[in-house]
C-alpha positions as a Markdown table, in Angstrom:
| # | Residue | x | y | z |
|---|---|---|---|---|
| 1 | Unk | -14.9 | 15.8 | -17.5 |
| 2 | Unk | -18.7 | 15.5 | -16.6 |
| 3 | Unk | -19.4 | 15.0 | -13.1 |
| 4 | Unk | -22.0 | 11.8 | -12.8 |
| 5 | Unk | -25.2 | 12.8 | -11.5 |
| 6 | Unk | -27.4 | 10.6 | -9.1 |
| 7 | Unk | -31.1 | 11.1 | -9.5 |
| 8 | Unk | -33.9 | 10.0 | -7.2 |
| 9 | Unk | -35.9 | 7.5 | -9.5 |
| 10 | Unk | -38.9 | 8.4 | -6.6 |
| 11 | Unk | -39.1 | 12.2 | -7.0 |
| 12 | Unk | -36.2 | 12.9 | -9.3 |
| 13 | Unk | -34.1 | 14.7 | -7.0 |
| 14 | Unk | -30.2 | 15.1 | -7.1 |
| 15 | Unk | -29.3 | 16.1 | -3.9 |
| 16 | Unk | -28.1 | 13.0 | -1.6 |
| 17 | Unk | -26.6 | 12.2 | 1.7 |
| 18 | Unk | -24.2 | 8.8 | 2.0 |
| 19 | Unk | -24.8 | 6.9 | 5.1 |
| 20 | Unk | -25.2 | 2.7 | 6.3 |
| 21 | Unk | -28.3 | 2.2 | 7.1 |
| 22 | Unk | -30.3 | -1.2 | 7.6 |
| 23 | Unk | -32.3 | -2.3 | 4.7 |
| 24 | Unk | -35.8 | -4.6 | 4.8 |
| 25 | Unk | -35.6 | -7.3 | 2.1 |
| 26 | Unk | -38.5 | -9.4 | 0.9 |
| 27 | Unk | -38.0 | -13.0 | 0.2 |
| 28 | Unk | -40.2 | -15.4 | 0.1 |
| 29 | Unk | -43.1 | -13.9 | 2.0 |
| 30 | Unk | -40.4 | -12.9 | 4.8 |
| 31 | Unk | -38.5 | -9.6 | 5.4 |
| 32 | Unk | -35.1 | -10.2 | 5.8 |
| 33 | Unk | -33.3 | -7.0 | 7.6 |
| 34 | Unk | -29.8 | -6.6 | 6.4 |
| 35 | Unk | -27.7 | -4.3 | 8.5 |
| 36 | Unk | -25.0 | -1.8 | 7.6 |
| 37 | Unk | -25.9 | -1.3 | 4.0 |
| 38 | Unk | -24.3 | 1.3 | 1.8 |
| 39 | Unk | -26.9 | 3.7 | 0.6 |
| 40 | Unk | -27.6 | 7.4 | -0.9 |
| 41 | Unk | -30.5 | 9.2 | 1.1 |
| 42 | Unk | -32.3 | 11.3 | -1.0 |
| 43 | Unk | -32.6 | 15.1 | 0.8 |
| 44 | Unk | -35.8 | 15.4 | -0.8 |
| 45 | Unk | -37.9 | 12.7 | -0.2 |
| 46 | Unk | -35.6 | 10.5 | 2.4 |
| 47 | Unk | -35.7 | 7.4 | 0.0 |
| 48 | Unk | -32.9 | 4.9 | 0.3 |
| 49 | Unk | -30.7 | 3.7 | -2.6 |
| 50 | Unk | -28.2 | 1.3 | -2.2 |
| 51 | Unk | -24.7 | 2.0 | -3.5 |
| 52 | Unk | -22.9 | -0.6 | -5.6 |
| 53 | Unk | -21.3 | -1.8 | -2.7 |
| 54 | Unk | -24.5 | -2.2 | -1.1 |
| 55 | Unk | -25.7 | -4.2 | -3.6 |
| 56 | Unk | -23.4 | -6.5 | -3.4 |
| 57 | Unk | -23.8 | -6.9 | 0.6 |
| 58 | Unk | -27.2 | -7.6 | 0.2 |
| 59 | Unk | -26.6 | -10.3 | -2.3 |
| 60 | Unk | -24.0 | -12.0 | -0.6 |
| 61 | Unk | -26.5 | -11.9 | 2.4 |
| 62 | Unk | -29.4 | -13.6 | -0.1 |
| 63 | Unk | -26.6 | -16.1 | -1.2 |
| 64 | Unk | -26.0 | -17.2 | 2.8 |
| 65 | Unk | -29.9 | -17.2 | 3.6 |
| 66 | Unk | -30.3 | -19.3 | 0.5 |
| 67 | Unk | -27.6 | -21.8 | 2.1 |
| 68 | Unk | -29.5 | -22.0 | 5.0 |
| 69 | Unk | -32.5 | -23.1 | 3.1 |
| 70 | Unk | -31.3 | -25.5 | 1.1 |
| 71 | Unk | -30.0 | -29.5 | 1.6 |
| 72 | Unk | -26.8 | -29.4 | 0.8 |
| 73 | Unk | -26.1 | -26.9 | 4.7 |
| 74 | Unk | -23.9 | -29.2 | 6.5 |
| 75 | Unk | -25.8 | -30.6 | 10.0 |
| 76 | Unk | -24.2 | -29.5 | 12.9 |
């Protein structure tokens, strides 16, 4: 059974730590900081990927910011 590899796509590297960490989104000219993201440090550069879980946190966080923006957010 092959083991699956993670490489860096910065520096190529294949060593990584797991950690949360908070990660700076850009959307429409703002940064949005979404906290407690799943991510794989790289040990060689200190890049941040986000896992698969952490994907889908930052997208459910886009999908609640995009509520806010739009009409159809109920008035309180």
């Amino acid at each position: 059974m092959k083991k699956n590899i993670f490489q860096c796509e910065k520096c190529a590297g294949e060593k990584y730590k797991s950690k949360f960490a908070s990660v700076p989104v850009n959307v429409a000219n703002r940064t949005l900081v979404v906290n407690r993201v799943a991510v794989k440090e790289c040990l060689n550069c200190h890049n941040l990927h986000p896992t698969s879980a952490g994907e889908a946190k930052i997208n459910r966080c886009l999908g609640s910011f995009a509520l806010l923006l739009s009409d159809n957010f109920p008035k309180l």
